[in-house]
Residue, then its C-alpha position, 0 to 999 in steps of 0.5 A: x517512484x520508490x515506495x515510502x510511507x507518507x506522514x500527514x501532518x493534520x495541523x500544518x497540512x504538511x505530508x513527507x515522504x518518509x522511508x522513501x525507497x527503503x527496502x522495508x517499504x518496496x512491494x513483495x508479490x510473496x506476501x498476502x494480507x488476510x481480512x479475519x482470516x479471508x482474503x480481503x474482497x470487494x462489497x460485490x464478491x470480487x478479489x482486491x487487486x493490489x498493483x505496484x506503483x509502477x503497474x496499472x491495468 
């Protein structure tokens, strides 16, 4: 399934799928997100794994 951004509607429950398959919404591996200024880490220690859609462990 392609990567799109879901809007959930609160009052009517409703939840689209918007973007969906747009480029500026696919998964780049060359990208790194930063928690103040840290990779971002699990309460434990541990690194956050982030997985395509289509991937698993």
């Amino acid at each position: 399934m392609p990567s799109a951004i879901v809007v959930i509607d609160l009052g009517s429950g409703d939840a689209p799928r918007a973007l969906d398959g747009d480029p500026s919404t696919q998964f780049d591996k060359s990208v790194t997100g930063t928690v103040f200024s840290k990779p971002p880490q699990q309460t434990d220690g541990r690194p956050v794994m982030l997985l395509r859609p289509t991937e698993s462990r």
